[in-house]
N, C-alpha and C positions, 0 to 999 in steps of 0.2 A: 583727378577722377577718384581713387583712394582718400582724397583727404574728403571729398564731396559725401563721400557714400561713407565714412567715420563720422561724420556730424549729424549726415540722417540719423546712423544710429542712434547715437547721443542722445538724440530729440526723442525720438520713438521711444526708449530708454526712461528718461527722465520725465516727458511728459503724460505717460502710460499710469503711471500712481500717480499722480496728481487729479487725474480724470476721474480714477474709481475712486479714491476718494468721495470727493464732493460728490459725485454721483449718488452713491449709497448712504450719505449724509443728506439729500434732497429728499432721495424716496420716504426716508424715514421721518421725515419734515411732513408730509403729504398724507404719508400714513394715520400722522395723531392726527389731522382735520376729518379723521372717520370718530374718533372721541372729543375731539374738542377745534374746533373753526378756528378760534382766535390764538390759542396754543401753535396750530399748526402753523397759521399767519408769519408773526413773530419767528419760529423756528425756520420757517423758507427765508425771511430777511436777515436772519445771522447768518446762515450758508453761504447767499447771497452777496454778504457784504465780505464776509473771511476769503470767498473765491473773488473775488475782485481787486481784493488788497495782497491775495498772495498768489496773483496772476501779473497784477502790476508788477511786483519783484521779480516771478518765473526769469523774464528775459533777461532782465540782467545777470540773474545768476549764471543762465547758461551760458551766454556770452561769455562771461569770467570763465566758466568751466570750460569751453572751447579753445579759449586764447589761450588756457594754460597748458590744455592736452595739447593743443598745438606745438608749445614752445616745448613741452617736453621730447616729443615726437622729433621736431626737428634735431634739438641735442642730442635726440638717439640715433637717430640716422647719420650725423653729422659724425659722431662719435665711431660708429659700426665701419661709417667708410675710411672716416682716418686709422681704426683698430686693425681693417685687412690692408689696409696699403701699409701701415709700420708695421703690420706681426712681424715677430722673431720668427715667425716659420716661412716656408716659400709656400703663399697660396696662389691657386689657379683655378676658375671657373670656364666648364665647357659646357657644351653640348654632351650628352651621352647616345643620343642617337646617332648623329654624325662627328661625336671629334671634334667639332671644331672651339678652338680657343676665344671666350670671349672679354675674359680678362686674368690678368695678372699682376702680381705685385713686382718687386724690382729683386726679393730675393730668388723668385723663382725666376728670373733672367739671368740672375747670376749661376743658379743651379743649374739651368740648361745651358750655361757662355754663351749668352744672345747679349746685345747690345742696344740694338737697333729694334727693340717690340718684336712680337709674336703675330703678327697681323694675318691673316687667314691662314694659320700654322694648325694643323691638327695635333693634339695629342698624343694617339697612338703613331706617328710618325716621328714626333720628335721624341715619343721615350718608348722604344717597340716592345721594353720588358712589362711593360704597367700593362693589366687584362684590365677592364673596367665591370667586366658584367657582375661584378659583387655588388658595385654600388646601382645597378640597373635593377638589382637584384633585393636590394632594400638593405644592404650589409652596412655597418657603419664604420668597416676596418677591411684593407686589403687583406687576404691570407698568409701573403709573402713578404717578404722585404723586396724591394725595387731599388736594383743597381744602376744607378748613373755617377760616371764618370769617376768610376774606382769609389764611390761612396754609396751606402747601404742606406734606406731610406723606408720608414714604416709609414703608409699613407693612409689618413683618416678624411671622411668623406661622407657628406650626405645631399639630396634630392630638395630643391626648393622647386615650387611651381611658381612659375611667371603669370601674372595678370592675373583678374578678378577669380577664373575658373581653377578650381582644384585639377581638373581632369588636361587643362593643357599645356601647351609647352613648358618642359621642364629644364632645370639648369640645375649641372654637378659643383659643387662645391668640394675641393680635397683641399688638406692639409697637411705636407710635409713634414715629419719630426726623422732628423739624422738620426740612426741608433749603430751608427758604424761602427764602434768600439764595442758597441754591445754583443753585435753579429759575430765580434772577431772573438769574442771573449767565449761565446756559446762556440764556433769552429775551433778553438781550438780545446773547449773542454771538451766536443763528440771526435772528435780526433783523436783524444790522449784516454778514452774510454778500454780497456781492457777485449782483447779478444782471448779466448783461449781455443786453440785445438786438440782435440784429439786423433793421431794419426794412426791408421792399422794397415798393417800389410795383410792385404784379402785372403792369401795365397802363401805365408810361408812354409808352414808344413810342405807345399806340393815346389814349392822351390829349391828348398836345402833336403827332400826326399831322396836319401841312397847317395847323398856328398858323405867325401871323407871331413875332418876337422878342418883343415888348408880351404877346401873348396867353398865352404860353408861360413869360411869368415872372409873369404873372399865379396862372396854373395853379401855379409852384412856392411862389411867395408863399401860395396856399390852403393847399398840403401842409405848408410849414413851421410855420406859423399853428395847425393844426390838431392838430399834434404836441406843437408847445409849450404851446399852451393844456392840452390832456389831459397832460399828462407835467408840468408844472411843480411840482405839489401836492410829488411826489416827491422834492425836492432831488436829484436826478438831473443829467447831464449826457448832452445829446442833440449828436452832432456827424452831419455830414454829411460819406462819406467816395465818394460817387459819384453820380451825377446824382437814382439813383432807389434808392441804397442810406441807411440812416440808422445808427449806433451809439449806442447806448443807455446807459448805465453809472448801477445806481444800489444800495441797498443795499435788503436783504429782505422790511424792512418793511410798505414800501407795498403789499406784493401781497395784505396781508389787508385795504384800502381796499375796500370794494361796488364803484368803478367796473373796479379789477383782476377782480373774483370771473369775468365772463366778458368780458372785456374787450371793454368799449363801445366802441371806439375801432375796431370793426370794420365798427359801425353808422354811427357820426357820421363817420368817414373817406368813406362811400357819399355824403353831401353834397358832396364834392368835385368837380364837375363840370366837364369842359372843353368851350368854345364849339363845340364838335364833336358835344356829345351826352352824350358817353361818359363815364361812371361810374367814379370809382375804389376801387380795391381796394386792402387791402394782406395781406402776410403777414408772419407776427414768427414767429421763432427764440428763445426764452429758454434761457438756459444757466446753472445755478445748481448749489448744490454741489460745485462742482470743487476738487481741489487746489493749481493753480497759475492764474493769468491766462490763461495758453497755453491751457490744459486749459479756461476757460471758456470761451475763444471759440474752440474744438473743439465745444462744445455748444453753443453759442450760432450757427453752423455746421451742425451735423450737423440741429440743430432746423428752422431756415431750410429745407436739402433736404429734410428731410421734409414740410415745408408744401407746397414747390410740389410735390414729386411726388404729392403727395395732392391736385391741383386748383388751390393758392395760395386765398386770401380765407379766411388760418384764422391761429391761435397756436396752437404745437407748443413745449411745455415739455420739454428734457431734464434730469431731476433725477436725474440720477447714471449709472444704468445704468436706467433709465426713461422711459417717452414720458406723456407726456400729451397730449388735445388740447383744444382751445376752438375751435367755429367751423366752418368747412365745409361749412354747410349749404344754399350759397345752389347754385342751378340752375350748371352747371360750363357755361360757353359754352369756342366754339370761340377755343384761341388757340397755333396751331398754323403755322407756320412751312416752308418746303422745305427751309430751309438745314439744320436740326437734321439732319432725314433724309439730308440728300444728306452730311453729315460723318460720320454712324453709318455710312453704307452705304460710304464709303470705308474706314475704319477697320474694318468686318468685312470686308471683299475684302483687306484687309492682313494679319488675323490668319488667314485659310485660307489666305493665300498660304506662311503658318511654320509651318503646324500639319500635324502629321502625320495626327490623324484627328477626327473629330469623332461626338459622343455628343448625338442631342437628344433631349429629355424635355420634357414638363409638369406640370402638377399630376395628385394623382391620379383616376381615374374622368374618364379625357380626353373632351373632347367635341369639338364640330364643330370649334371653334376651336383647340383644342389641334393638331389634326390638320390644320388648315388649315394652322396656320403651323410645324408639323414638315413639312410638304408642302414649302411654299416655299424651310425650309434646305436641304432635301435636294437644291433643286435649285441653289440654288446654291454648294452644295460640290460637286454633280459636275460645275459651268462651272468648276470650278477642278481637277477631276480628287482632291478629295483623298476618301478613304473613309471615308464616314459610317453611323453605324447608328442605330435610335431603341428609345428602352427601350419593351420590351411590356408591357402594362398585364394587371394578371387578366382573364380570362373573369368577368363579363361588364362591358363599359362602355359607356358611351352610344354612343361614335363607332367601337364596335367593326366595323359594315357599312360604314364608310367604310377605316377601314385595312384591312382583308378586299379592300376594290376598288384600293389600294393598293399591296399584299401581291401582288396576281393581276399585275399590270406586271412586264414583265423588271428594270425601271430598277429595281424594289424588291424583287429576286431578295434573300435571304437579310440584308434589312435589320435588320429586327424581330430584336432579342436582347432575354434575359432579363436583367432589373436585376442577378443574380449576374456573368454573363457582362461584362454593362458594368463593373462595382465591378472584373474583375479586368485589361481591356482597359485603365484609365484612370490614365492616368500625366501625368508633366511634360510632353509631347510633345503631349497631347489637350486637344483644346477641347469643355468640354461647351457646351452652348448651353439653356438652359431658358427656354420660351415658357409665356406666360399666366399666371405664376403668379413673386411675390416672396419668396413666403415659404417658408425650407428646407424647413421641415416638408411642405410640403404636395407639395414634389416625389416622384416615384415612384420615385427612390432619393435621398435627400439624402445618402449616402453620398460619391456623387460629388461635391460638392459640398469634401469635402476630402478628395479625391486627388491631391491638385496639380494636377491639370490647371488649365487656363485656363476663368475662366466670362465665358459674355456671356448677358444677361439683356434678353430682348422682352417686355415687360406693358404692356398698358393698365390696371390694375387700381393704384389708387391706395394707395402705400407702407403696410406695417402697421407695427404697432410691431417683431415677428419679422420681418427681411427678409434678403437673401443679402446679405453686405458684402461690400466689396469685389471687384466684381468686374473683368475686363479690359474689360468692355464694357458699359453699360446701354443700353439704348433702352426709355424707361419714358413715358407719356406718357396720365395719366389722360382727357383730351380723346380721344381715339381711342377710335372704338367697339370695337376687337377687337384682338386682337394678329395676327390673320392681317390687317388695315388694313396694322398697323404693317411685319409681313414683306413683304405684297406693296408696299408705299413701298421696301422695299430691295431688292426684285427687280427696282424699274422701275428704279434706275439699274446693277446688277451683271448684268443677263442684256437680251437680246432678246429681244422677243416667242417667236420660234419654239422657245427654249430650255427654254418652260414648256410640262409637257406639259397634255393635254388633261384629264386626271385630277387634277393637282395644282391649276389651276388654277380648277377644279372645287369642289376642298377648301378651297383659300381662299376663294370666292365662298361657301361654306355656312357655313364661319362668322363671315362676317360678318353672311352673314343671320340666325344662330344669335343672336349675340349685338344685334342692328339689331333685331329682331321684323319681317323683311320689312321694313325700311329705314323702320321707324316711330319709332325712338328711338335717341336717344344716336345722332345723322348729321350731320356735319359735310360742307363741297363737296367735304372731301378726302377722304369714305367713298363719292362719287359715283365721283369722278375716279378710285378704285383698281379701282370696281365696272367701271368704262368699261372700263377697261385691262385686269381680266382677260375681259371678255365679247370683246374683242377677240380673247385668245389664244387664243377656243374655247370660254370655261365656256357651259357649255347650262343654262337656267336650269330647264328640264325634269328634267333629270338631278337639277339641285339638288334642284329642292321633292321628289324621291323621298325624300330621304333625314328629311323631316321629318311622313312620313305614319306613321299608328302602328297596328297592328290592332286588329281588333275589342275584344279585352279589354283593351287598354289603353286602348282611349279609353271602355270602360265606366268604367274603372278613374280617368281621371281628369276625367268628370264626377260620380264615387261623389265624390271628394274635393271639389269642388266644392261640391257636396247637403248637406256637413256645416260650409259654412263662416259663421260669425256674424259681426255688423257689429260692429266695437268704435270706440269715440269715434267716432261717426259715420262716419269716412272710411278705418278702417282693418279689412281683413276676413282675418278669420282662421279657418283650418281644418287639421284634421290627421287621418290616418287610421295603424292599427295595421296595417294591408296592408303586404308589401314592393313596393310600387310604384316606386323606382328615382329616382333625379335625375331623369332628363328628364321622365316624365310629373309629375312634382311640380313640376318650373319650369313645364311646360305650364299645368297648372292654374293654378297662380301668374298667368302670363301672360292666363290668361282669367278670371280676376277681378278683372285691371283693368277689364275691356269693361263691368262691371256700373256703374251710371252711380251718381257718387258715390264710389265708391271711389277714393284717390288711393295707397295700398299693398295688397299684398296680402301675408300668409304663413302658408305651408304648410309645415307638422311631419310628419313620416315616419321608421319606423325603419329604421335599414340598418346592418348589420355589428355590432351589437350595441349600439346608440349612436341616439342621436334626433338626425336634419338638419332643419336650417330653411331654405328656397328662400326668400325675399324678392324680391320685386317694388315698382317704384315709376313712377308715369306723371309723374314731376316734381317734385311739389310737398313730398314727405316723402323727405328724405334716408333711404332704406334702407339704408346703409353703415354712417350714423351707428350707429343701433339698433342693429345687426350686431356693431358694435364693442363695444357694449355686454356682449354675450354673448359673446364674445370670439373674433368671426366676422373677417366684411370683406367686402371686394366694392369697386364702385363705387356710386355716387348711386341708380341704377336697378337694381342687379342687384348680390344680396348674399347671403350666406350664414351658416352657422354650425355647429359638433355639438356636443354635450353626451355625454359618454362616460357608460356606466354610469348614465345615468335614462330613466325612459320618455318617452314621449310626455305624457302625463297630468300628469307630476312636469315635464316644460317647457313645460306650455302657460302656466302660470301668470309661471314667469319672462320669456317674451316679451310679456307683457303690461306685466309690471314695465318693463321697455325701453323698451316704448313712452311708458308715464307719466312715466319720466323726460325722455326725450326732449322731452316738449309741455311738461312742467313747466319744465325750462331755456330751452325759446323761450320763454316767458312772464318 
């Protein structure tokens, strides 16, 4: 049928100019009988006679041409089938809709140890490591190597259509090439690749605090002891380059050991104990992948910072341009310092003192907190006379009745600009300041973020893997309850009492209580001592609790959500409603299904802006960050979040479930 419908061609083909030809050599024969009769006569008899003489020949030529494309054709066919039955490689032709095997050579018999043919033998059964959907897919290379029978195999492969129709039944063609040597030669160069660590003891000041000499090397004799023993397996080298720093240097290998998988040495280090009581902790920085040494202990570095600003008592993997983490989990006690504070709050009274103006922002959909601690800069950039503004957030947001009371103050006469108006104000000369929040994205212009201005960063909110680099200034410090904590710490040594008005002071003390739940959680002596300081300058705690009452339909609104929430693994309650109920009444609820006895998390799913949010709540004992990350949220320990773009509520209830399961699954 093939060979029938190749000769139509042919014909159609060949005989197609021969036609117009002579055709357009007649007309023009036909034509001069309009000027001359006997002219034209003569010229229709040559036409005439040349198409009769070179029609007699037509057939035999094609003939000729037929019989040769034939014989060629058959040589190639002939050739194609003896070239896949000898290849040096093992080929195999299936089905890709069902698997099934329609043919084979004898190396790929040899390859699978078959003897006897493959006769209604599927593919994916006889090799369960080979996926096929690449080549369903139009790929002309598997992604992976395919392991049969202790040998590593890179399979090439593509799509032929069976019969006349392009559009039907189709048949896989793969091609086997061994690269076993090659696979073993690439394992053992990512194997013999350099890791380095860096080790810190979270906690030794608070461990060897008030030991005599004996007691105190006693305590370092444990830590050294305890390194060595975990790390020796490794053929590693551990140096000691500071009292309570450690260097690690070893190669790849070892990190696919079980005791590396989540690094035990987080747990057995908690044995450490000094005559004091106190428990030690560490944190590890891993840095792997890098191009140069340098370049490893830049990661090895950058990892370390992100441990401690995430709490410390964790391992933080940087592998390349990537974070990972291990760890974190445990309750984050207070281990918080004045000196930290009293050096930030010099170093920002120095950068206003050069700065021409300053731009504050937070994350977006600002809340109490956001607002408290845009409060506090504002006032101390005008104890410094320089002019500040704060980006306005859409209609509507949480803290929106608080900046409204804000906005009504002379002092905040024409503060509030729009994110355009900031993007075009912000130059070399301006320092933005961004509170409560690390991560660009989540700023309400990350734009400014690279305008050259200068950035200084206030978060209690523990480092994400996306955070603002380099900036002029960090004050970051997961131990704080709130970043209005953290501002009012820099208000008490850059301003006097009388220079904080009664409103901003106000706005601080609400988001502390915003993010404190009424000074029930996550409170350190140093969330008392800020509370002291501002009640001092006036905050009315009357005023406060105004601003956390909610009307009738929203507290329908968020006991409805409450009404729909089920217990999952006992201790964790989950609820979500398809209402636009808003952030706050959904952290509300959140918040009050802790009080249900038993429950140690709570979260609540709600859609907003076209996107499903997750509020997370924790009364201590389940890191809600953790999970959070998972879904590629954040927060802190107690207080976490996440969005999911483009799914419903319904289509993410399931995956915060997943989050969870993993989570208890890795504590185990």
């Amino acid at each position: 049928m093939q060979q029938q419908t190749f000769h139509q061609t042919i014909s159609r083909l060949t005989g197609l100019g021969f036609r117009v030809f002579f055709g357009t050599c007649l007309l023009f024969a036909v034509l001069t009988g309009l000027f001359n009769v006997w002219l034209s006569v003569a010229e229709v008899a040559v036409v005439l006679a040349l198409y009769l003489y070179l029609n007699s020949g037509m057939g035999r030529r094609k003939k000729s041409l037929l019989a040769y494309l034939d014989q060629v054709s058959t040589h190639v066919d002939a050739a194609s089938r003896r070239a896949m039955v000898n290849s040096p490689l093992p080929v195999v032709i299936f089905r890709p809709d069902t698997d099934d095997i329609v043919w084979c050579n004898d190396r790929f018999l040899h390859l699978v140890g078959s003897q006897d043919g493959l006769f209604e033998a599927k593919l994916s059964e006889l090799i369960p490591s080979l996926q096929t959907q690449w080549i369903a897919e139009g790929h002309h290379i598997c992604d992976r190597t395919v392991e049969v029978a202790d040998r590593q195999y890179l399979v090439y492969g593509s799509l032929v259509s069976v019969g006349d129709d392009p559009q039907g039944d189709t048949l896989a063609t793969t091609y086997w090439v061994d690269v076993t040597e090659y696979a073993d030669i690439a394992d053992r160069y990512e194997s013999s690749r350099p890791i380095l660590m860096i080790i810190q003891v979270d906690n030794y000041e608070d461990l060897t605090k008030g030991l005599d000499e004996g007691e105190r090397s006693s305590v370092r004799t444990q830590i050294n002891n305890l390194l060595t023993d975990w790390l020796s397996f490794t053929g590693g080298m551990l140096c000691r380059y500071d009292r309570d720093h450690f260097l690690f240097l070893m190669e790849a290998k070892p990190l696919q050991d079980p005791r590396f998988k989540k690094f035990s040495l987080l747990e057995d280090f908690r044995a450490v104990q000094s005559p004091n009581g106190v428990t030690a902790t560490l944190s590890i920085g891993v840095g792997r992948n890098a191009e140069t040494p340098n370049q490893l202990f830049e990661y090895a570095s950058l990892a370390l910072d992100m441990a401690l600003s995430r709490g410390g008592d964790q391992v933080v993997i940087k592998n390349g341009t990537d974070f990972s983490f291990i760890g974190g989990r445990a309750k984050e006690t207070e281990r918080r310092t004045k000196v930290k504070s009293r050096v930030v709050a010099t170093a920002f009274a120095e950068i206003l003192d050069v700065t021409e103006q300053v731009i504050v922002m937070g994350h977006k959909a600002p809340d109490l907190d956001v607002m408290g601690a845009v409060a506090g800069v504002v006032a101390m950039a005008r104890k410094k006379n320089v002019p500040v503004h704060i980006v306005q957030a859409p209609h509507p947001y949480p803290a929106e009745a608080m900046a409204l009371r804000l906005a009504a103050t002379p002092e905040y006469k024409n503060l509030f600009i729009q994110p355009e108006q900031a993007r075009h104000m912000a130059g070399p000369n301006t320092t933005v300041v961004v509170v409560d929040t690390n991560r660009p994205e989540q700023t309400q212009a990350p734009e400014l973020l690279t305008s050259g201005a200068k950035i200084v960063v206030i978060d209690h909110h523990r480092r994400a893997v996306s955070y603002i680099e380099n900036p002029s200034l960090s004050f970051q410090d997961p131990y704080a309850s709130s970043a209005s904590e953290l501002v009012t710490e820099l208000v008490q040594y850059n301003l006097d009492p009388s220079d904080l008005k009664k409103v901003e002071a106000e706005a601080l003390l609400s988001g502390i209580v915003l993010d404190t739940k009424a000074f029930t959680m996550r409170t350190g002596s140093r969330t008392f001592e800020v509370a002291a300081f501002l009640r001092k300058t006036g905050a009315d705690t009357t005023d406060v609790k105004k601003f956390f009452q909610n009307n009738l339909a929203d507290t329908i609104t968020k006991f409805h959500i409450i009404q729909q929430a089920e217990v999952y693994r006992k201790t964790m309650a989950i609820t979500w409603t398809n209402r636009k109920v808003g952030r706050a009444i959904a952290g509300q609820a959140a918040d009050e299904l802790l009080n249900i006895s038993g429950i140690d998390a709570s979260f609540v799913l709600f859609p907003e802006d076209d996107q499903t949010y997750l509020s997370s709540r924790s009364s201590g004992k389940t890191n809600v960050q953790v999970i959070s990350e998972m879904l590629g949220g954040g927060g802190n320990a107690a207080t976490a979040g996440a969005q999911f773009p483009g799914i419903s509520v319904e289509e993410a209830l399931p995956l915060v479930k997943g989050a969870i399961d993993r989570y208890f699954e890795d504590e185990t």
